[in-house]
N, CA and C of each residue as an Amber inpcrd file, in Angstrom:
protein
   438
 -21.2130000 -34.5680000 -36.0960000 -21.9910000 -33.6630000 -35.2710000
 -21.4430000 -33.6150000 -33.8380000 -20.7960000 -34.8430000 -33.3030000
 -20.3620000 -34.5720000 -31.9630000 -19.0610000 -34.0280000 -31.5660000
 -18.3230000 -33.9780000 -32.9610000 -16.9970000 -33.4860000 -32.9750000
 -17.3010000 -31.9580000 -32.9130000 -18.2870000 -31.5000000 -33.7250000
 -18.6540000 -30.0400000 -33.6470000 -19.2520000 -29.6540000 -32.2340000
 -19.7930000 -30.4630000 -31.4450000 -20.2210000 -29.8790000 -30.2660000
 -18.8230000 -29.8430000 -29.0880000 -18.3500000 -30.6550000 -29.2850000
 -16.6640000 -30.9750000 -28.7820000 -15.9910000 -29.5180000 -28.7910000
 -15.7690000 -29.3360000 -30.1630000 -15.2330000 -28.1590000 -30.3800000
 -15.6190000 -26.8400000 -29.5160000 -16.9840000 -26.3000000 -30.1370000
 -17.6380000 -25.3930000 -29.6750000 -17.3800000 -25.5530000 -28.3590000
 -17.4880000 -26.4760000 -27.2400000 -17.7430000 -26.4250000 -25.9960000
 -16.0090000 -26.4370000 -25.5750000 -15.2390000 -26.7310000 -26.3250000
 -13.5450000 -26.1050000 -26.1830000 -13.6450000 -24.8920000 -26.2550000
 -13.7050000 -24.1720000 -27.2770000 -13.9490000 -22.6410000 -27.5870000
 -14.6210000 -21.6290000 -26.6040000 -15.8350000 -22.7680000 -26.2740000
 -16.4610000 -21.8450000 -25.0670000 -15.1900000 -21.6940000 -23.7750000
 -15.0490000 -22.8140000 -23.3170000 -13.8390000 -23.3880000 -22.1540000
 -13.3200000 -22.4410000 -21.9870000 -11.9970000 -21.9250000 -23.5500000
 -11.0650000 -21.4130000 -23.7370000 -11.5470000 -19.6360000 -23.4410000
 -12.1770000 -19.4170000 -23.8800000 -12.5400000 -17.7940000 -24.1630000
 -13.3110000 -17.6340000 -22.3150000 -13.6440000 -18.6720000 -21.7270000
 -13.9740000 -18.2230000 -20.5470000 -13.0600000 -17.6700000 -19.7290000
 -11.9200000 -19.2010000 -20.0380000 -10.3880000 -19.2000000 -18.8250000
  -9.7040000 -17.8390000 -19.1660000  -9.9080000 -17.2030000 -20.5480000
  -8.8860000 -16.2390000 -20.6780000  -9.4080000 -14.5870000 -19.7320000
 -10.5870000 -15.1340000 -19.7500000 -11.0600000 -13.8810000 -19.2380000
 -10.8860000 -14.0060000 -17.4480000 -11.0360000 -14.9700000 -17.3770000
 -10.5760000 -15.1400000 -15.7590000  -9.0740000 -14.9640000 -15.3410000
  -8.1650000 -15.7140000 -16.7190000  -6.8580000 -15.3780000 -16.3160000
  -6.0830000 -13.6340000 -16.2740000  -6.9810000 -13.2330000 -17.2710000
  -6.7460000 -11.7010000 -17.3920000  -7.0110000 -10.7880000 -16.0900000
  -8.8130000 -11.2010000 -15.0840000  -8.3130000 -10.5230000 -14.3100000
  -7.4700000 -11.2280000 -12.8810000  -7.1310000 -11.9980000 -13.1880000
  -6.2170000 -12.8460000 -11.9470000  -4.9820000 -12.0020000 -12.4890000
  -4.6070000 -11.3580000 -13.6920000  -3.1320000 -10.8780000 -14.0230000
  -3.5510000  -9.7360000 -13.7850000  -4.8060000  -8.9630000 -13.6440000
  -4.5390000  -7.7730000 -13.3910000  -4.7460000  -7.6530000 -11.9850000
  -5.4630000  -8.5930000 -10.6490000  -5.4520000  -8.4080000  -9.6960000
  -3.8730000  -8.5760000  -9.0610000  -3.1680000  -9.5630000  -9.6620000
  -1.6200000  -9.4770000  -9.3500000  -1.3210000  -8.6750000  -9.1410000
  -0.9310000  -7.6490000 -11.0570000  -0.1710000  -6.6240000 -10.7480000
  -0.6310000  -5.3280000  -9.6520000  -1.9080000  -5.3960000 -10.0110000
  -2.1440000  -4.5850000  -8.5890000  -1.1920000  -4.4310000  -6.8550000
  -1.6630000  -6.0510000  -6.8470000  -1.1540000  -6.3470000  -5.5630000
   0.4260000  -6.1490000  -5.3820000   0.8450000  -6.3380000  -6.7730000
   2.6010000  -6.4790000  -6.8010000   2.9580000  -5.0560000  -6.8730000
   2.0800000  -4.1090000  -7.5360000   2.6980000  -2.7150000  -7.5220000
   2.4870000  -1.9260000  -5.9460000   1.4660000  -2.9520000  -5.1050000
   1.1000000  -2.4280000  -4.0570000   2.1030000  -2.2710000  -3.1450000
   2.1960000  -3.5200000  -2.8790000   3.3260000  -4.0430000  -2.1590000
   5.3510000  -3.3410000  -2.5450000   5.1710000  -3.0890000  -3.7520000
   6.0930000  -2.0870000  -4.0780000   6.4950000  -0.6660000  -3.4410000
   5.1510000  -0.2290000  -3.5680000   4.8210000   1.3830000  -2.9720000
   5.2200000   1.1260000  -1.9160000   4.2050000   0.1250000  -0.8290000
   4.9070000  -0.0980000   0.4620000   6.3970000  -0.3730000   0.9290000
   7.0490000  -1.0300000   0.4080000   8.1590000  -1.0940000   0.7900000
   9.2250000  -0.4900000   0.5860000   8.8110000   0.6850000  -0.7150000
   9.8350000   2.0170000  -1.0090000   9.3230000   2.8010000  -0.0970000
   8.2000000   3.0050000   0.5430000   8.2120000   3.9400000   1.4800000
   8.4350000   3.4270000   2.8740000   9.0960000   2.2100000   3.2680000
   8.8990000   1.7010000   4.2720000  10.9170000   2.1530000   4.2110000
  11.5610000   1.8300000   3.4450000  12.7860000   1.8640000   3.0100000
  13.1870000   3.3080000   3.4660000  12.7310000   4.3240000   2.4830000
  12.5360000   5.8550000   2.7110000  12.5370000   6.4760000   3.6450000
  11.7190000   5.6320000   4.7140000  11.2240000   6.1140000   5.9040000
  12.4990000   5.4010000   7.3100000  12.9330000   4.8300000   7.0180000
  14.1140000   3.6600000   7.4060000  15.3780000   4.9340000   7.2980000
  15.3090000   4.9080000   5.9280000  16.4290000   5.5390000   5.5920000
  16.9210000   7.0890000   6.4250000  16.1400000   7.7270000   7.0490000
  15.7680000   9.1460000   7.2930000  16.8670000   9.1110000   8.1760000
  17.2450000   9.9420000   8.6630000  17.9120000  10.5220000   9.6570000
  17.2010000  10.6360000  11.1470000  17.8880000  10.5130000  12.0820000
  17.1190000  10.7940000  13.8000000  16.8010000  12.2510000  13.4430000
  17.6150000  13.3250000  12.6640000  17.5680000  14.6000000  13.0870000
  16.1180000  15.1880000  12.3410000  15.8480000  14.1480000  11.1220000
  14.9510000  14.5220000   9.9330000  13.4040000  14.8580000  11.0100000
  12.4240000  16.0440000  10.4030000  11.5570000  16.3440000  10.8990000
  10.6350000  15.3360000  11.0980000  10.3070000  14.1100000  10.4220000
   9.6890000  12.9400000  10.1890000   9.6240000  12.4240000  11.9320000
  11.6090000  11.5780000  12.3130000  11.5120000  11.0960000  12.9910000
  11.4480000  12.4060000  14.6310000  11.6860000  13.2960000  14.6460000
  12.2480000  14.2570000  15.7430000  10.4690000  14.4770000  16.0820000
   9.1520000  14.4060000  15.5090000   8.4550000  14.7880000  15.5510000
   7.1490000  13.2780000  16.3260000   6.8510000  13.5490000  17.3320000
   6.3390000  12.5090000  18.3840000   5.0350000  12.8840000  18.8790000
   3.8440000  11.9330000  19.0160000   3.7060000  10.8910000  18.0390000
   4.0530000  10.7250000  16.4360000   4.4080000   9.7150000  16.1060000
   4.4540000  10.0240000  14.5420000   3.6580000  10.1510000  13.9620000
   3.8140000  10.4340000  13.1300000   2.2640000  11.4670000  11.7430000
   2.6500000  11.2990000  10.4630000   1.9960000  10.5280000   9.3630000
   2.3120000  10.1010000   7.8520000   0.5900000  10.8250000   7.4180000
   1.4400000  11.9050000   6.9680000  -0.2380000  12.3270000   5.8060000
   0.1200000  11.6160000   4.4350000  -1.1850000  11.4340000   4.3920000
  -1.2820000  10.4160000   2.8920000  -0.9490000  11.0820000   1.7570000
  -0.5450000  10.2060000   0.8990000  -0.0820000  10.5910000   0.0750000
  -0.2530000   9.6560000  -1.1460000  -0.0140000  10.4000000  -2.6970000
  -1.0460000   9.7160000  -3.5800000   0.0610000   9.4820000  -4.6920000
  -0.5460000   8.4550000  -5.0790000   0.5790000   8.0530000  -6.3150000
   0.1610000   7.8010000  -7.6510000   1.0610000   7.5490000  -8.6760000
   0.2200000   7.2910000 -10.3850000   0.9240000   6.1230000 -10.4810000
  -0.0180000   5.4620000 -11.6950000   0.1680000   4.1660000 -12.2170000
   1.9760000   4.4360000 -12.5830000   2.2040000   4.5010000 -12.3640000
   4.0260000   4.1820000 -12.6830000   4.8690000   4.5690000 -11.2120000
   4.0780000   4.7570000 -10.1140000   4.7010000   5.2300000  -8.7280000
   5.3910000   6.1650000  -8.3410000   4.9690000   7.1420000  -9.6170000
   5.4250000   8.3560000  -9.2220000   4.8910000   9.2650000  -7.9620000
   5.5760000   9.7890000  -6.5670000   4.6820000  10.4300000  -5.8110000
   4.0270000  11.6820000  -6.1590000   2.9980000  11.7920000  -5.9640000
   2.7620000  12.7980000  -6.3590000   2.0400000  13.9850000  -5.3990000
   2.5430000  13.6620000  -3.6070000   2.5260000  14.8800000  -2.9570000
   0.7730000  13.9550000  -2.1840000   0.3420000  15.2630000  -1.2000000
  -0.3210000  14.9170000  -0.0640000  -1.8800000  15.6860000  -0.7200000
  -1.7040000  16.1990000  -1.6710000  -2.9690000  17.1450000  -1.5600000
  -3.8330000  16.3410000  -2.5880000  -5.0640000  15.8530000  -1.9010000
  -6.2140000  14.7970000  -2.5880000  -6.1510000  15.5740000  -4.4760000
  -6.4510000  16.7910000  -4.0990000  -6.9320000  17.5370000  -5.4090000
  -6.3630000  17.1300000  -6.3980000  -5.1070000  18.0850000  -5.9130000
  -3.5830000  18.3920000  -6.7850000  -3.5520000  16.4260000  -8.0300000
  -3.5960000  15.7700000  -6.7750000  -3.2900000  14.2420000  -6.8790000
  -4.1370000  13.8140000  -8.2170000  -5.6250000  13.6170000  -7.8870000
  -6.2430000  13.4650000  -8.8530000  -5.9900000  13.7990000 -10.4560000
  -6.1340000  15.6370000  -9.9510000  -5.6440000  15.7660000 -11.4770000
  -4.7230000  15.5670000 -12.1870000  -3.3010000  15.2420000 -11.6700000
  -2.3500000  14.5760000 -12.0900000  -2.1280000  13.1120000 -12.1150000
  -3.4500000  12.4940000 -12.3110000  -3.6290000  11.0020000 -12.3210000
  -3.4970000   9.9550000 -11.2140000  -3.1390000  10.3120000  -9.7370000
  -3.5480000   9.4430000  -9.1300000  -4.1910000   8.2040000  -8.9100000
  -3.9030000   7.4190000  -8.5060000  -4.0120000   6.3460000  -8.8860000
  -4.3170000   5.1470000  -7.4260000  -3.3460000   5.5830000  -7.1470000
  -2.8290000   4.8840000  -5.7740000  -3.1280000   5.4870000  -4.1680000
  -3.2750000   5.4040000  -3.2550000  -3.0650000   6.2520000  -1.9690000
  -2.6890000   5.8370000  -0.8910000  -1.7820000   6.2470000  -0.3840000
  -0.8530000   4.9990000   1.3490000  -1.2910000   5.5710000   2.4600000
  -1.6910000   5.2960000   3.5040000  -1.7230000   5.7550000   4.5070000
  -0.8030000   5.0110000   5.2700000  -0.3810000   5.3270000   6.3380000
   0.7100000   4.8270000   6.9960000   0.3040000   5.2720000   8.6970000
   0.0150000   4.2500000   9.4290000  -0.2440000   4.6010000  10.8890000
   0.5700000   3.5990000  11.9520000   1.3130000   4.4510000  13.1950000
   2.1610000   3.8510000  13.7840000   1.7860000   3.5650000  15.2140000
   2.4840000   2.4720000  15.6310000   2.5470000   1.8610000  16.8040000
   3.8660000   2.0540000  17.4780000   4.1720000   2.7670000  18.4280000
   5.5260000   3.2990000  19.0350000   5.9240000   2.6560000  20.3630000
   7.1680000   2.1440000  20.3990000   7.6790000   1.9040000  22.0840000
   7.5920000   3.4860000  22.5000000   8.0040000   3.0670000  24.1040000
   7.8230000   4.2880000  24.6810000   9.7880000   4.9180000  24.3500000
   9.1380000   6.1170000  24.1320000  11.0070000   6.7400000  24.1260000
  10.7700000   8.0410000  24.8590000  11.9390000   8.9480000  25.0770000
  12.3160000  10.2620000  25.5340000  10.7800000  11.2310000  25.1830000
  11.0400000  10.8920000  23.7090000  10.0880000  12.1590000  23.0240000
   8.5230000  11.8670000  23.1000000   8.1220000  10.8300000  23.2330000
   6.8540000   9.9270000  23.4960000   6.9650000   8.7570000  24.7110000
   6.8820000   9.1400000  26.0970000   7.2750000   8.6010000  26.9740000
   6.0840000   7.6760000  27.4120000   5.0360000   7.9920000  26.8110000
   3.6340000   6.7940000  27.4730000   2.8220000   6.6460000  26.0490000
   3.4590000   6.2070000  24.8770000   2.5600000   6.0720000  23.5560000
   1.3590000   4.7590000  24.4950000   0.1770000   4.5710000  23.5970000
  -0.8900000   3.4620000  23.4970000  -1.4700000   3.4520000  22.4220000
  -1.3490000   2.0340000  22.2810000  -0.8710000   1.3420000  22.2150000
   0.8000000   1.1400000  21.8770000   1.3670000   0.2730000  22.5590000
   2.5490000   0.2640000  22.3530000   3.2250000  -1.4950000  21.5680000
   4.3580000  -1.5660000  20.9510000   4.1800000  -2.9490000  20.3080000
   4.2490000  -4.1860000  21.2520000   4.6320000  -5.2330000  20.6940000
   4.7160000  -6.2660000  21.7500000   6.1990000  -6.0150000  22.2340000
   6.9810000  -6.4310000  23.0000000   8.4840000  -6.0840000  23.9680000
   8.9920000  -7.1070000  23.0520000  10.1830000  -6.7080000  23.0690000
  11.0850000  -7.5120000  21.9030000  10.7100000  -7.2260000  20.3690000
  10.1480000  -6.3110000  20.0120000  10.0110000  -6.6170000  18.5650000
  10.7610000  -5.4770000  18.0210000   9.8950000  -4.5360000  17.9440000
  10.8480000  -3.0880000  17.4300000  10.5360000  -1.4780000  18.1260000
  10.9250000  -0.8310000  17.7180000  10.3840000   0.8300000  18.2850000
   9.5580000   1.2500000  17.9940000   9.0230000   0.1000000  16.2690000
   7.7750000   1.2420000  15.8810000   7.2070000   0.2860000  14.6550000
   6.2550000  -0.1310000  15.1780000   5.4970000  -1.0410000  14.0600000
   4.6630000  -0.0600000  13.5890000   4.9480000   0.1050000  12.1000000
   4.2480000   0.4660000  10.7590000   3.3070000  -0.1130000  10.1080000
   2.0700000   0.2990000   9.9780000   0.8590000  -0.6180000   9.1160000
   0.4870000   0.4060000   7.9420000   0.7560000   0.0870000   6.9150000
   0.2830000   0.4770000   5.6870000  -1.0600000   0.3810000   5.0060000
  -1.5470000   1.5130000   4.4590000  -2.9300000   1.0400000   4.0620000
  -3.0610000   1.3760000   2.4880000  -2.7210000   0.8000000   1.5150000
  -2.9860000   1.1230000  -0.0870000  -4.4050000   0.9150000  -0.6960000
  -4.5160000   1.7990000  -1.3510000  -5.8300000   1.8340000  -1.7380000
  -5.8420000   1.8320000  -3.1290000  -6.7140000   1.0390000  -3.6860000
  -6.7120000   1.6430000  -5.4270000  -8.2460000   1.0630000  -6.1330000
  -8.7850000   1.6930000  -6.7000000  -8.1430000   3.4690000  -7.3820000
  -8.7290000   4.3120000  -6.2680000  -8.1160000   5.4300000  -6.3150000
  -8.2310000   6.5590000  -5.5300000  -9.1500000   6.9470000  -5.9300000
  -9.6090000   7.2950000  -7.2750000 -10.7650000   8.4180000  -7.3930000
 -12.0840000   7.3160000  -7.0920000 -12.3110000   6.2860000  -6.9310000
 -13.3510000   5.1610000  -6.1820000 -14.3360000   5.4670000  -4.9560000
 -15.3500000   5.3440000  -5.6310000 -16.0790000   5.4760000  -3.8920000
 -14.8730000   4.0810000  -2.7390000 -15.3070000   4.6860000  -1.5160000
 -14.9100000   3.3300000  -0.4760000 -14.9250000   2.2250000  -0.4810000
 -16.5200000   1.9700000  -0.8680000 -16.6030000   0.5780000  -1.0200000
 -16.2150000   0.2970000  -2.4600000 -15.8850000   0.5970000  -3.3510000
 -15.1570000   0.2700000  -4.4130000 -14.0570000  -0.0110000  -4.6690000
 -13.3350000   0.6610000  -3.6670000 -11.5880000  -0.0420000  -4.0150000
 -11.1550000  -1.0650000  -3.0590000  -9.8230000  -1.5130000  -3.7090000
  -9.0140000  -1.9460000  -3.5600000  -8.1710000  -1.8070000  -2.4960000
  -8.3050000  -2.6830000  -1.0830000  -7.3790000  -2.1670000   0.0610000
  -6.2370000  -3.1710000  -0.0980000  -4.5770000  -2.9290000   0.0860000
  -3.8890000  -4.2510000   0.2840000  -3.2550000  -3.4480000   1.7410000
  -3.1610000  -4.0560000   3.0870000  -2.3690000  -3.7700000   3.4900000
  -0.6630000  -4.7130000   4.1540000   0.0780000  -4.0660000   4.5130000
   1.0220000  -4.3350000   5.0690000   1.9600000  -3.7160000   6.3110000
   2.5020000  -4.7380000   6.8470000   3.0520000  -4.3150000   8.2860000
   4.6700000  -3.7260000   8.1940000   5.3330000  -3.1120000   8.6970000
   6.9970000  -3.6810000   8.8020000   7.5150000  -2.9590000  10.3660000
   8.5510000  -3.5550000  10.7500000   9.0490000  -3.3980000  12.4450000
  10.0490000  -2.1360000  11.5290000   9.9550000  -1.2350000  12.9640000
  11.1210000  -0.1360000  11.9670000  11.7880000  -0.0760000  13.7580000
  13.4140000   0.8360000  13.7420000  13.8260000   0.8930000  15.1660000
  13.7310000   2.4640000  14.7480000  13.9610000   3.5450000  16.3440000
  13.8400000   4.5100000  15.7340000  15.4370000   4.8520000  15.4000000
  15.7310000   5.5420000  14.7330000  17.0530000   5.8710000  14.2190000
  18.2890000   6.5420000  15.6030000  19.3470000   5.9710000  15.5130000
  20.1860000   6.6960000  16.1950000  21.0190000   8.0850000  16.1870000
């Protein structure tokens, strides 16, 4: 009889941990696909050209933009987004040294760091009330392009 309560109370153990480990693997991948998005668009945005409308355009301005479970972009328009499965959504808001084209930004970063600290804001799921999702964010120093 005590070997059977042994058991049972393993079984219970086991079928609890799995359910906890499942969502600890799905809060991961979340976080890991998050952190993905961010840094292909942090890359992207790196990558641009001085001449590209992105950087030539002062203050800087990132309209959000929405993504699907596999990180495909899928463009700025909430609607459009949804119905093509959206999933994901970045916002991206900047902190600028002072330059030519933005000669008195404020806030400006700390001196010595970079031209333009980037803060990312991922959200998931998109179609979620507010208080329902998922925020991860992240930072990165960008210079502005030569």
């Amino acid at each position: 009889m005590l070997a059977v309560g042994i058991v049972s109370i393993s079984v219970l153990a086991t079928i609890g941990l799995l359910a906890v480990a499942n969502d600890t693997n799905k809060k991961a991948r979340d976080e890991g696909l998050a952190a993905r998005l961010a840094a292909n668009e942090f890359d992207r945005l790196s990558a641009l050209s001085a001449s590209s409308s992105f950087w030539a355009t002062r203050p800087l301005a990132y309209s959000t933009r929405y993504y699907s479970s596999n990180l495909t972009d899928l463009g700025t328009d909430r609607s459009a987004a949804l119905i093509n499965g959206a999933i994901y959504q970045m916002q991206i808001s900047f902190i600028e040294a002072p330059s030519t084209a933005n000669p008195s930004p404020s806030p400006t970063p700390p001196t010595g760091t970079a031209d333009v600290v980037a803060n990312a804001e991922v959200r998931f799921p998109v179609q979620a009330a507010a208080a329902n999702q998922t925020v991860f964010r992240f930072t990165a120093l960008m210079n502005f392009p030569n």
